[in-house]
N, CA, C and O atoms as CSV, one atom per row, in Angstrom:
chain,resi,resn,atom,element,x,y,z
A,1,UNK,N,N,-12.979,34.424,36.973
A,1,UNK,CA,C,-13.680,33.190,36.760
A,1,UNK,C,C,-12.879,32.345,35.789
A,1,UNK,O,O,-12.515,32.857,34.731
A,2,UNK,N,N,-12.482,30.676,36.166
A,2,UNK,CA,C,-11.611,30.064,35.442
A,2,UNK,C,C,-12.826,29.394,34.179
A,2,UNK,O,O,-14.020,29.148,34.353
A,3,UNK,N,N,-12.160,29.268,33.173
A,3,UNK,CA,C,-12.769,28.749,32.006
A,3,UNK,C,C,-12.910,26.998,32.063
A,3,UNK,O,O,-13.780,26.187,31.749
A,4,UNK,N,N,-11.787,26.948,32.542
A,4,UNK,CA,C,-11.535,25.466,32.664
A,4,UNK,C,C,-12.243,24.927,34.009
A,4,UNK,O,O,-12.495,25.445,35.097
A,5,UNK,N,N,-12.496,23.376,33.322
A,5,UNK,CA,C,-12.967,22.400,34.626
A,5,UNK,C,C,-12.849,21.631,34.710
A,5,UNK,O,O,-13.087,20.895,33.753
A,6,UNK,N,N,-12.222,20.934,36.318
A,6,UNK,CA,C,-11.627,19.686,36.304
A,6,UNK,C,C,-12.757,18.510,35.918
A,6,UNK,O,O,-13.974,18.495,36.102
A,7,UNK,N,N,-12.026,17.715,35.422
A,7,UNK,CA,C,-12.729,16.282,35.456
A,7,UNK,C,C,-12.874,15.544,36.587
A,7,UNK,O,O,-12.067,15.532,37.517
A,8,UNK,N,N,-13.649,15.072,36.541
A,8,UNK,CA,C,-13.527,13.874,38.077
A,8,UNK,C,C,-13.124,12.268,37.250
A,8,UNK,O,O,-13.499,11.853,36.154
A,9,UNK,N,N,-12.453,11.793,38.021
A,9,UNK,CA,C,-12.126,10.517,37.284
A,9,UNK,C,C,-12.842,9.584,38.231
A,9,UNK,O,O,-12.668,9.476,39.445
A,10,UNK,N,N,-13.738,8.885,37.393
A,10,UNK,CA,C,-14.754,8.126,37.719
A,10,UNK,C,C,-14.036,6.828,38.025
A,10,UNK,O,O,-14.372,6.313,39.091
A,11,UNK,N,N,-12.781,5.957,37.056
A,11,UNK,CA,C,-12.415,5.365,37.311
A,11,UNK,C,C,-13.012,4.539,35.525
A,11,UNK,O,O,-12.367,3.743,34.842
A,12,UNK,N,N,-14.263,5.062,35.269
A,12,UNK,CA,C,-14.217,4.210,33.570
A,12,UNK,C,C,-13.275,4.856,32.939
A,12,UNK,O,O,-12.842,5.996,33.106
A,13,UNK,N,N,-12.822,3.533,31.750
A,13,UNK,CA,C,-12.282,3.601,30.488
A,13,UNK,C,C,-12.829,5.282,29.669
A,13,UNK,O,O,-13.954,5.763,29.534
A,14,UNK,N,N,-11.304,5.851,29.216
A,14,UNK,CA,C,-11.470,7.360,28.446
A,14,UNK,C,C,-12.595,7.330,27.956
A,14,UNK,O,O,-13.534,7.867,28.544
A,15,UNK,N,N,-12.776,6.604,26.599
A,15,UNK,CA,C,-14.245,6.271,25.708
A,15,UNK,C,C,-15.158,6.249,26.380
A,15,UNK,O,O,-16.119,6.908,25.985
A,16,UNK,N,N,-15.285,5.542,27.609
A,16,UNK,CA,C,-16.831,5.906,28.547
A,16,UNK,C,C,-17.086,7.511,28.844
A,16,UNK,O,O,-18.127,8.111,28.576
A,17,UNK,N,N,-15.618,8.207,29.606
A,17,UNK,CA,C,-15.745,9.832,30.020
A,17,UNK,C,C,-15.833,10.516,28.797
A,17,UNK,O,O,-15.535,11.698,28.629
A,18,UNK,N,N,-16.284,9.674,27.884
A,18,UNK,CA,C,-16.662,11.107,26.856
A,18,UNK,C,C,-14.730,11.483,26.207
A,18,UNK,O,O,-14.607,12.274,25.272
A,19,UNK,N,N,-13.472,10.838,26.821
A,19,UNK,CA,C,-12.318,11.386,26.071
A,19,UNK,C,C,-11.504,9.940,26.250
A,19,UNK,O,O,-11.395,9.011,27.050
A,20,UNK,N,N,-10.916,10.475,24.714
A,20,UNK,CA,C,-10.203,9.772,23.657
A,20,UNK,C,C,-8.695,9.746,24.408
A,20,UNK,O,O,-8.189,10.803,24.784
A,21,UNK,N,N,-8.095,8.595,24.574
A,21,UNK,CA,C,-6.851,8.325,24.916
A,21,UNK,C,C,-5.999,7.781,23.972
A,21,UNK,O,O,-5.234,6.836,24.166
A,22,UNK,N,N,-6.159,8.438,22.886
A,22,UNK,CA,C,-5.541,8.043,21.410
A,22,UNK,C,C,-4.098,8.050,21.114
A,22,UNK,O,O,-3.570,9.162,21.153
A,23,UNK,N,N,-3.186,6.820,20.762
A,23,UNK,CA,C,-1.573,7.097,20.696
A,23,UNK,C,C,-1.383,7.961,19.316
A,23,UNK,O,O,-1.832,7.728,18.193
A,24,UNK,N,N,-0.609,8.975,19.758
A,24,UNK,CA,C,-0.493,9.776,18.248
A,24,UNK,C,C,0.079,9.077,17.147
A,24,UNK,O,O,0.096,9.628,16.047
A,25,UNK,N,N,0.441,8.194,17.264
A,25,UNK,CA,C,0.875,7.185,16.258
A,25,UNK,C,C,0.114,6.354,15.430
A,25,UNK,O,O,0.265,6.086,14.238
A,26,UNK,N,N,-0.886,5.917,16.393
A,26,UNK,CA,C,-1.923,5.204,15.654
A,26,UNK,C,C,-2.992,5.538,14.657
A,26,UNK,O,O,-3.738,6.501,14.836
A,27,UNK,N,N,-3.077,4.747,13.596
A,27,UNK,CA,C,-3.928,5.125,12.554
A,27,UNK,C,C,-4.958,4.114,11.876
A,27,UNK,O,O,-4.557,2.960,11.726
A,28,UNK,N,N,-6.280,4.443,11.440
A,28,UNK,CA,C,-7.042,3.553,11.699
A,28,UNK,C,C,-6.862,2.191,10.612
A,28,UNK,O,O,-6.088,2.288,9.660
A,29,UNK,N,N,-7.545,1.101,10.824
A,29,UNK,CA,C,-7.188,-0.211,10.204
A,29,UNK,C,C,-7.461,0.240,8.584
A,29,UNK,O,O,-6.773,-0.305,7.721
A,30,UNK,N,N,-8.342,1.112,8.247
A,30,UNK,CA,C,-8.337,1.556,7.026
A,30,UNK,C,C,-7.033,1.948,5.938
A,30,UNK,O,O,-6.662,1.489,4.858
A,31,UNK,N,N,-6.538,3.101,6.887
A,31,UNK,CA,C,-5.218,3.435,6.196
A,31,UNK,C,C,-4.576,2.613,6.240
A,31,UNK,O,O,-3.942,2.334,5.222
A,32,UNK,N,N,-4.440,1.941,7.243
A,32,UNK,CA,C,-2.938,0.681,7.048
A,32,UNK,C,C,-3.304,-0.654,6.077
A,32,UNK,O,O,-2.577,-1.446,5.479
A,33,UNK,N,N,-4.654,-0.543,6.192
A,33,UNK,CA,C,-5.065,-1.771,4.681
A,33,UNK,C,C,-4.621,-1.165,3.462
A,33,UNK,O,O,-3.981,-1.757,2.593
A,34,UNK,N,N,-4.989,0.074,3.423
A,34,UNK,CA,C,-4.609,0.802,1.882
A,34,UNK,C,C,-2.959,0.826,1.284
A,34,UNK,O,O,-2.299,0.503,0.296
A,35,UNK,N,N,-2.816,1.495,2.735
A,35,UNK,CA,C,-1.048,1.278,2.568
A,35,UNK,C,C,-0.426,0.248,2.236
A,35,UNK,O,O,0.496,0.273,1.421
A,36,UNK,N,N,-0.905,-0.963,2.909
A,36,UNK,CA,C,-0.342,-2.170,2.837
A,36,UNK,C,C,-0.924,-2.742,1.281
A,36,UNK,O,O,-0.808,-3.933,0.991
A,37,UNK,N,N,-1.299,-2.149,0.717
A,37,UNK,CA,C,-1.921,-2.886,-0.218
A,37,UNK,C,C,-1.439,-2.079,-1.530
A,37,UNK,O,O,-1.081,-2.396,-2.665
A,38,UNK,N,N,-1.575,-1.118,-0.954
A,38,UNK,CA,C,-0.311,-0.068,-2.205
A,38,UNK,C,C,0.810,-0.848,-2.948
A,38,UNK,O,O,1.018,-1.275,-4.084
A,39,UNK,N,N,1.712,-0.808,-1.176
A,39,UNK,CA,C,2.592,-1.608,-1.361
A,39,UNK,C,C,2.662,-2.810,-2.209
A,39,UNK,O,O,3.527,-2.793,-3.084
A,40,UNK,N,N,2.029,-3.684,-2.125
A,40,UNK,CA,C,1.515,-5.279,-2.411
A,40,UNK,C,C,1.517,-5.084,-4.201
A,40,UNK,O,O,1.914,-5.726,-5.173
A,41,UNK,N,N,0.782,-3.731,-3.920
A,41,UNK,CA,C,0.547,-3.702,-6.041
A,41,UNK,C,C,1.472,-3.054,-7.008
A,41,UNK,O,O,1.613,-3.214,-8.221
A,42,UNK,N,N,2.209,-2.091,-5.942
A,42,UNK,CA,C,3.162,-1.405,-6.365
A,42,UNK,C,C,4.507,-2.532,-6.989
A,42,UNK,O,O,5.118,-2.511,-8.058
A,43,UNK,N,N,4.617,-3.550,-5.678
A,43,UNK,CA,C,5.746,-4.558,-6.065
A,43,UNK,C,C,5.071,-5.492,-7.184
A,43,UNK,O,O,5.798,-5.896,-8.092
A,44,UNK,N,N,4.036,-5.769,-7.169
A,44,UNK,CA,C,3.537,-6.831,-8.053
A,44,UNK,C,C,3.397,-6.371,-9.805
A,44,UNK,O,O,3.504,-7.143,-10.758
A,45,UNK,N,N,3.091,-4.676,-9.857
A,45,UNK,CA,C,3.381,-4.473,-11.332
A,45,UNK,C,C,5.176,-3.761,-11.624
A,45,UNK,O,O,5.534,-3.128,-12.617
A,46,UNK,N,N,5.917,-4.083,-10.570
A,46,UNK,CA,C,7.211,-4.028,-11.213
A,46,UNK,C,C,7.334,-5.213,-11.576
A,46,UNK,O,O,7.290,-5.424,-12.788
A,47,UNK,N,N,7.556,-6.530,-10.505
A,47,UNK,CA,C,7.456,-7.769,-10.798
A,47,UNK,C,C,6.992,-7.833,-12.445
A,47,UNK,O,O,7.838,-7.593,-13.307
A,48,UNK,N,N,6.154,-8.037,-12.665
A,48,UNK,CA,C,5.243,-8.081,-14.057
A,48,UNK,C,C,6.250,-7.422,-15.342
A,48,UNK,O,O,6.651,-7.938,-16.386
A,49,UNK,N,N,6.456,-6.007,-14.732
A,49,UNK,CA,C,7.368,-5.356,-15.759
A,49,UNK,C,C,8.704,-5.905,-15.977
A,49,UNK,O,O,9.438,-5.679,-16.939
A,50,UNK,N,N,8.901,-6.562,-15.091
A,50,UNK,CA,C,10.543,-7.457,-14.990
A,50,UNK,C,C,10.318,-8.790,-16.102
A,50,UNK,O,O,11.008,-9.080,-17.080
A,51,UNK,N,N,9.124,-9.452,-15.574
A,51,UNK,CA,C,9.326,-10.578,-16.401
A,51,UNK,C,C,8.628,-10.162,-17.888
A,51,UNK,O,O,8.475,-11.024,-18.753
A,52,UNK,N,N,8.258,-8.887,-18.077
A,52,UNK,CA,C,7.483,-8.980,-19.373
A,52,UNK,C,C,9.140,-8.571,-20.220
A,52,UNK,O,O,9.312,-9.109,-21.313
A,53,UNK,N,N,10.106,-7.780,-19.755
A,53,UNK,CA,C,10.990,-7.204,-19.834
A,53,UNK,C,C,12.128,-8.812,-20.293
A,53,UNK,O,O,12.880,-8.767,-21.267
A,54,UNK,N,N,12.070,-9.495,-19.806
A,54,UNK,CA,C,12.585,-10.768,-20.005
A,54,UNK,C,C,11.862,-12.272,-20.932
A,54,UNK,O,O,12.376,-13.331,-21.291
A,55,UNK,N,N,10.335,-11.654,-21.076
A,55,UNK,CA,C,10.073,-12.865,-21.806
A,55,UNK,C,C,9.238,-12.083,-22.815
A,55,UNK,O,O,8.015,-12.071,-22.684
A,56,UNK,N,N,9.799,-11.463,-23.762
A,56,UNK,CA,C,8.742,-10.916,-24.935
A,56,UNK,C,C,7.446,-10.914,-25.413
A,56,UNK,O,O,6.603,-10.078,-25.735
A,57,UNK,N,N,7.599,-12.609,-25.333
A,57,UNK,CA,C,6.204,-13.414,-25.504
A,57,UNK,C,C,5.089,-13.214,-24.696
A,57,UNK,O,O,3.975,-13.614,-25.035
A,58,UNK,N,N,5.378,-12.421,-23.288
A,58,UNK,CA,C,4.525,-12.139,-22.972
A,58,UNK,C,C,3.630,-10.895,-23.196
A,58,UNK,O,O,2.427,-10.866,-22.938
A,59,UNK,N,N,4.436,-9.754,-23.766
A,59,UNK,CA,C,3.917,-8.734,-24.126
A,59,UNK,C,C,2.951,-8.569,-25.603
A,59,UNK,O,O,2.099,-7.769,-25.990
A,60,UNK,N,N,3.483,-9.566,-26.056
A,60,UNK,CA,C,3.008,-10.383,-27.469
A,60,UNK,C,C,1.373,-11.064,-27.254
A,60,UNK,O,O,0.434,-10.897,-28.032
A,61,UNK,N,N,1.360,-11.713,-26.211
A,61,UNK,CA,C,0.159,-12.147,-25.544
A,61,UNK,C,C,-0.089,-11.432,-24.856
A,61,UNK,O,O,-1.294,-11.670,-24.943
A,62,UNK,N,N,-0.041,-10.511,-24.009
A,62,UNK,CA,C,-1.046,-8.943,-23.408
A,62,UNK,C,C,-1.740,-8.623,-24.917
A,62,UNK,O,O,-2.968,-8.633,-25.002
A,63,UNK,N,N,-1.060,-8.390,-25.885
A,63,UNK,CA,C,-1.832,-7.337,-26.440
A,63,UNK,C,C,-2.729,-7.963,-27.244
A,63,UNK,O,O,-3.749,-7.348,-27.554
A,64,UNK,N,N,-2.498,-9.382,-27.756
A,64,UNK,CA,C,-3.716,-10.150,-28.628
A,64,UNK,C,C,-4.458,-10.298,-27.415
A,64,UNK,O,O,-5.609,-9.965,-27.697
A,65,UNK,N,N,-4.404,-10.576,-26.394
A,65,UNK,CA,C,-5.713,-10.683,-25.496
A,65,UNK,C,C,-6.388,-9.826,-25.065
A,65,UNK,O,O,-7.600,-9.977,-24.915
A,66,UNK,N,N,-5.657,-8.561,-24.721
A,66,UNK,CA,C,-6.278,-7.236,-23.850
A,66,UNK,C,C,-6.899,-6.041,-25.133
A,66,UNK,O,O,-7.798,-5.222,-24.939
A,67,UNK,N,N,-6.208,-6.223,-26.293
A,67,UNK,CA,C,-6.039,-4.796,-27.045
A,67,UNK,C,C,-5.127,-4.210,-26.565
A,67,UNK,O,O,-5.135,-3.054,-26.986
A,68,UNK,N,N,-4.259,-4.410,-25.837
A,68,UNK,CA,C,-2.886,-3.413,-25.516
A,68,UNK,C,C,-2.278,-4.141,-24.367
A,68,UNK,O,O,-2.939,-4.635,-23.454
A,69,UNK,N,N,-0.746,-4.186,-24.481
A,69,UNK,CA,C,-0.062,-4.701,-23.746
A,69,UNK,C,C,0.230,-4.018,-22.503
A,69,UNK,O,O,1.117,-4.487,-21.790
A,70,UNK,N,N,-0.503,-2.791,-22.080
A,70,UNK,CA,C,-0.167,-2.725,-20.673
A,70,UNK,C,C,-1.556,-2.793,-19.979
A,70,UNK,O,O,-1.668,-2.675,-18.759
A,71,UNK,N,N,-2.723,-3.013,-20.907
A,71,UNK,CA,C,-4.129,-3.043,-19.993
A,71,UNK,C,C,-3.868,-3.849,-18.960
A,71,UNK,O,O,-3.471,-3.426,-17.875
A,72,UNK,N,N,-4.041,-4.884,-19.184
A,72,UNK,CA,C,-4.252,-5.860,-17.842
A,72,UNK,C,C,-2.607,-5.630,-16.573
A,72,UNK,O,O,-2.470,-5.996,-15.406
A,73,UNK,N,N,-2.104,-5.240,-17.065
A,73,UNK,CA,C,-0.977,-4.479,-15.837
A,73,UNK,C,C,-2.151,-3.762,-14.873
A,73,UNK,O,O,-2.762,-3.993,-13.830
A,74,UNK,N,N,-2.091,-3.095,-15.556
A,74,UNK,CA,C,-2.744,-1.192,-14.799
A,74,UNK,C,C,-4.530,-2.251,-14.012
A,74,UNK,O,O,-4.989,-1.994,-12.899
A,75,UNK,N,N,-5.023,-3.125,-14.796
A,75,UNK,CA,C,-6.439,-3.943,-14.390
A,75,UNK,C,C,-6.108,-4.585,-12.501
A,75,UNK,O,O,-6.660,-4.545,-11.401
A,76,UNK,N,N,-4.525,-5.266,-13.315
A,76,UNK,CA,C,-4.315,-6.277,-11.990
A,76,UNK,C,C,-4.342,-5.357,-10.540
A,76,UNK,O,O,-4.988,-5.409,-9.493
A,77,UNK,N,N,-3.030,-4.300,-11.216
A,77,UNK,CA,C,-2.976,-3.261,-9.920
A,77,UNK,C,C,-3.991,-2.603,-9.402
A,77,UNK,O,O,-3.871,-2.044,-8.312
A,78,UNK,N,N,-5.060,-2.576,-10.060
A,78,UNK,CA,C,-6.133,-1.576,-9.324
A,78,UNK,C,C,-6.843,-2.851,-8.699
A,78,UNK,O,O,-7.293,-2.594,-7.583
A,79,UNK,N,N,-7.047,-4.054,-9.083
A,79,UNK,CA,C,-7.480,-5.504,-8.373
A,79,UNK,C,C,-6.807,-5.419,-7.068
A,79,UNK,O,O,-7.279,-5.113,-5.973
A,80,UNK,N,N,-5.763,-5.707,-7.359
A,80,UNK,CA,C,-4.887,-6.221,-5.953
A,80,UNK,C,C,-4.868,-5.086,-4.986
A,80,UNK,O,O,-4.848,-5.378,-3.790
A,81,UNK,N,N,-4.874,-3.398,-5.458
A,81,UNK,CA,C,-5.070,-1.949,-4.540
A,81,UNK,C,C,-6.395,-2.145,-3.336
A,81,UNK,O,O,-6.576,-1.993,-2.128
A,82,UNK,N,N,-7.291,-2.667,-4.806
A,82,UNK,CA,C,-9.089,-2.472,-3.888
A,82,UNK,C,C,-8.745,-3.580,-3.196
A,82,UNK,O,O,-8.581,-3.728,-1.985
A,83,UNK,N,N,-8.669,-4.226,-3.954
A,83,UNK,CA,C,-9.724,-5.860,-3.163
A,83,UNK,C,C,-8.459,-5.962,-1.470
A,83,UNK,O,O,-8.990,-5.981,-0.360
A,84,UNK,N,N,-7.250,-6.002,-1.571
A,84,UNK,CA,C,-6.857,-6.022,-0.736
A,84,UNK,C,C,-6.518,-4.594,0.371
A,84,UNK,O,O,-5.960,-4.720,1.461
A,85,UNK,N,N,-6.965,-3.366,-0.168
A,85,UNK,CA,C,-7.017,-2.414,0.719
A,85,UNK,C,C,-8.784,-2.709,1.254
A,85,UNK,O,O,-9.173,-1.913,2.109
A,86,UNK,N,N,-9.533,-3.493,0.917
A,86,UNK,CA,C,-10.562,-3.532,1.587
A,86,UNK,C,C,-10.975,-4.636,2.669
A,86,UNK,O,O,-12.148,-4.815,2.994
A,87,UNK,N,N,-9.832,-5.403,3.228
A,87,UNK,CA,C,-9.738,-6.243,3.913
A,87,UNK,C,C,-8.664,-5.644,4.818
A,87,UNK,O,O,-7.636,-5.028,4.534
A,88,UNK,N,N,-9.409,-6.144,6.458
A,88,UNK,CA,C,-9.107,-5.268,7.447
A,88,UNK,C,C,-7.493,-6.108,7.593
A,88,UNK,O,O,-7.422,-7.295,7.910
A,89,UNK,N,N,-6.625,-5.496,7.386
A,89,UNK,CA,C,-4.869,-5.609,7.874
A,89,UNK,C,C,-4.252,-4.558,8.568
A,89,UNK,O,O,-4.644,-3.410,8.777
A,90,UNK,N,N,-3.254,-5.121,8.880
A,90,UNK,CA,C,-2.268,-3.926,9.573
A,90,UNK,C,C,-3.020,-2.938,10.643
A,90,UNK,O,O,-2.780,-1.739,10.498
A,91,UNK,N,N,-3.605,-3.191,11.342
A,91,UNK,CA,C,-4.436,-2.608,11.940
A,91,UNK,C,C,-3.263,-2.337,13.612
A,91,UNK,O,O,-3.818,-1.845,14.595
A,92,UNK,N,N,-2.095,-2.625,13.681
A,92,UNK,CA,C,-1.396,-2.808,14.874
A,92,UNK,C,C,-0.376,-1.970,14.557
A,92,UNK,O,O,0.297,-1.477,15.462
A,93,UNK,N,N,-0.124,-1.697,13.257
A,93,UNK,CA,C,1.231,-0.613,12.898
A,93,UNK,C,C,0.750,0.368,13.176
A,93,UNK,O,O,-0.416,0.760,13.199
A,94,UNK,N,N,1.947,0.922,13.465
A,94,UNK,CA,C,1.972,2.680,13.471
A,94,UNK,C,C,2.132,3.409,12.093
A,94,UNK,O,O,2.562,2.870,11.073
A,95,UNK,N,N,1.646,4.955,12.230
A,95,UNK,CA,C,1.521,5.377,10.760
A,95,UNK,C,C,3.000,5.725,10.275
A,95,UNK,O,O,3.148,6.364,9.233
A,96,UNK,N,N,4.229,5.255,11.123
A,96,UNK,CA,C,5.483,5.286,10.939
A,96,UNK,C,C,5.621,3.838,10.180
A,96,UNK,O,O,5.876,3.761,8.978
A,97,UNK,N,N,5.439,2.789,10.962
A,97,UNK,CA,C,5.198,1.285,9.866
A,97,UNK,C,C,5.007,1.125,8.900
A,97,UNK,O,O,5.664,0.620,7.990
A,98,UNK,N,N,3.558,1.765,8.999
A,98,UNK,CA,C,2.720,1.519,6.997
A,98,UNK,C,C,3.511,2.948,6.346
A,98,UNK,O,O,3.326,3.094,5.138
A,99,UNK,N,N,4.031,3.590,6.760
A,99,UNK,CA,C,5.178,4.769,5.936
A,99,UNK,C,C,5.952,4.326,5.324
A,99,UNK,O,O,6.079,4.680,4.153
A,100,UNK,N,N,6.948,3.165,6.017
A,100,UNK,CA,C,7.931,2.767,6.000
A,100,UNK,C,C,7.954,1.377,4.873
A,100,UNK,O,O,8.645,1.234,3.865
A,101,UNK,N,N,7.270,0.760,5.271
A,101,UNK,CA,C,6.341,-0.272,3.879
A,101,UNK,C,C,6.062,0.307,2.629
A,101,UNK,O,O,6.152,-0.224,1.522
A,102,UNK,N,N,5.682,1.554,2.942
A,102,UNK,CA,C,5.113,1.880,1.790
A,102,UNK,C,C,6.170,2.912,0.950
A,102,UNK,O,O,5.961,3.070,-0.253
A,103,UNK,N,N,7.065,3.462,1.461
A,103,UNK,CA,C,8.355,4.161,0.543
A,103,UNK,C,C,9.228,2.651,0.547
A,103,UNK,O,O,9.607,2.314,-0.575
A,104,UNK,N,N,9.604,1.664,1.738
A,104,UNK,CA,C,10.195,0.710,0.831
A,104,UNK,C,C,9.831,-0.427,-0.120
A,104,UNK,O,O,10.549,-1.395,-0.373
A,105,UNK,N,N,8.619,-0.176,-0.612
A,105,UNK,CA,C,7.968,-1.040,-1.716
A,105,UNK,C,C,8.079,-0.156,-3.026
A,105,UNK,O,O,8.336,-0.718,-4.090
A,106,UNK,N,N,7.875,1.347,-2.969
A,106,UNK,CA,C,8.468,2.077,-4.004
A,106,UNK,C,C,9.760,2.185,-4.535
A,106,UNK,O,O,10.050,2.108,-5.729
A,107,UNK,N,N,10.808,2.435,-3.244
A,107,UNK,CA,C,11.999,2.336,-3.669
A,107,UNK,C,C,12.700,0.922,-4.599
A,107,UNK,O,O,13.561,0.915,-5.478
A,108,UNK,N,N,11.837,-0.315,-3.907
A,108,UNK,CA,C,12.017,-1.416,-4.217
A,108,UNK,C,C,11.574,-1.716,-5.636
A,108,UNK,O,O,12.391,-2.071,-6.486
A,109,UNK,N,N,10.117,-1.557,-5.926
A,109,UNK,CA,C,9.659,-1.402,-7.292
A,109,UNK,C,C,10.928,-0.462,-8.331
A,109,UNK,O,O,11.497,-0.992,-9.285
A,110,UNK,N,N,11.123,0.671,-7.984
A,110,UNK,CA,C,11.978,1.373,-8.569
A,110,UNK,C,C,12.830,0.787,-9.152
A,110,UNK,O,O,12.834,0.637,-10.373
A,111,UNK,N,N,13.863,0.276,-8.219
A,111,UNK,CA,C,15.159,-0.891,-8.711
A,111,UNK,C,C,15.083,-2.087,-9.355
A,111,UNK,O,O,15.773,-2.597,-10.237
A,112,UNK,N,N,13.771,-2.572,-8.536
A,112,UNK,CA,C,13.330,-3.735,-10.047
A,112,UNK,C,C,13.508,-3.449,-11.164
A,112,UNK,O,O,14.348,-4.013,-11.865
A,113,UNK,N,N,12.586,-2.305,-11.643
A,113,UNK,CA,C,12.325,-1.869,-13.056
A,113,UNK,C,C,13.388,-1.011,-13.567
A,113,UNK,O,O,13.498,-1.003,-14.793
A,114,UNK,N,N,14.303,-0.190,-12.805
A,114,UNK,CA,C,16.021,0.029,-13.423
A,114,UNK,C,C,16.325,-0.889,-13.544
A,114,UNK,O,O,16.893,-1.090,-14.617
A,115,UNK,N,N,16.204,-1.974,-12.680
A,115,UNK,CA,C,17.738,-3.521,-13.121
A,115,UNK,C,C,16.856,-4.318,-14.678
A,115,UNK,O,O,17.333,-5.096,-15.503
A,116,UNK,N,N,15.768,-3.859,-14.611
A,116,UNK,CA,C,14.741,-4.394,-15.932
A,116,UNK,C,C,15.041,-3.783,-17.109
A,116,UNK,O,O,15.272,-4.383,-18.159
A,117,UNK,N,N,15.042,-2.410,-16.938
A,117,UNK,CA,C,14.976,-1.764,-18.166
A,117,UNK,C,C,17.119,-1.514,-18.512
A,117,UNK,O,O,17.632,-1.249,-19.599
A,118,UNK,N,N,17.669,-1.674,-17.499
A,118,UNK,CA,C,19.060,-2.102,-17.723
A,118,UNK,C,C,19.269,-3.465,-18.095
A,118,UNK,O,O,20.438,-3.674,-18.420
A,119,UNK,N,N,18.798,-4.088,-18.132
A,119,UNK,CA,C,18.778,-5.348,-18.433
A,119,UNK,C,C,18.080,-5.611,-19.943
A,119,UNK,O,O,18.122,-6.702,-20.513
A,120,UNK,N,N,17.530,-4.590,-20.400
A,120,UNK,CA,C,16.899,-4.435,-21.442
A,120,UNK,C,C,17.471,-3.707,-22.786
A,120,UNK,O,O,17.179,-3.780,-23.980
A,121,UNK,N,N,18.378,-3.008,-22.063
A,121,UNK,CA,C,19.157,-1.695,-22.647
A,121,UNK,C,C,20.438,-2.532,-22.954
A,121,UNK,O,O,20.817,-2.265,-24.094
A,122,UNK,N,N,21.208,-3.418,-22.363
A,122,UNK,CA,C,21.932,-3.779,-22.640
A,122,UNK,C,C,21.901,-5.434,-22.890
A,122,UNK,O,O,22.970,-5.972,-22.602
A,123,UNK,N,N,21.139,-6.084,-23.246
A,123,UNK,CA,C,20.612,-7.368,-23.528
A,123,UNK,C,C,20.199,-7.380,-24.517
A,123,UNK,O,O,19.688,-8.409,-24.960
């Protein structure tokens, strides 16, 4: 006695027969908002660290305003993480895409803040 049983193909869409015709690639609009938004905050507090790294005065003004000159860094990035990982994007990439965004916004942040803190070291 076989375990298995054929399907009949009715001719509806997978999702109607009860099965998923899912590209293994694809991943839902959730993750690729998050990812994409990683990204977005990841570059935006190197950015920040570059110009605080270049204009003193600004670190001078973080800390009379915040109580500490890196609060509102670490505030913005978790702003720009949520608010824009909660708005539906990237919903068409593959989880190879938002991968790829998202190690080259790190790598990228990275070199910002070496050419910053080299720029700091020897300036």
């Amino acid at each position: 006695m076989s375990t298995t049983h054929a399907i009949k193909d009715t001719g509806a869409p997978a999702h109607a027969a009860g099965r998923e015709n899912k590209d293994p690639e694809a991943i839902g609009r959730p993750v690729a908002s998050f990812g994409l938004s990683f990204a977005v905050a990841v570059l935006a507090t190197a950015v920040i660290f570059a110009i605080k790294a270049a204009e003193p005065e600004l670190d001078e003004w973080a800390e009379e305003a915040f109580g500490h000159a890196w609060f509102y860094q670490a505030v913005l990035a978790l702003v720009l993480f949520f608010g824009l990982g909660f708005i539906p994007m990237g919903g068409r990439l593959g989880g190879r895409g938002v991968a790829a965004i998202v190690i080259g916004s790190t790598v990228a942040s990275g070199l910002i803040i070496l050419a910053a803190a080299a720029a700091l070291a020897l300036g």
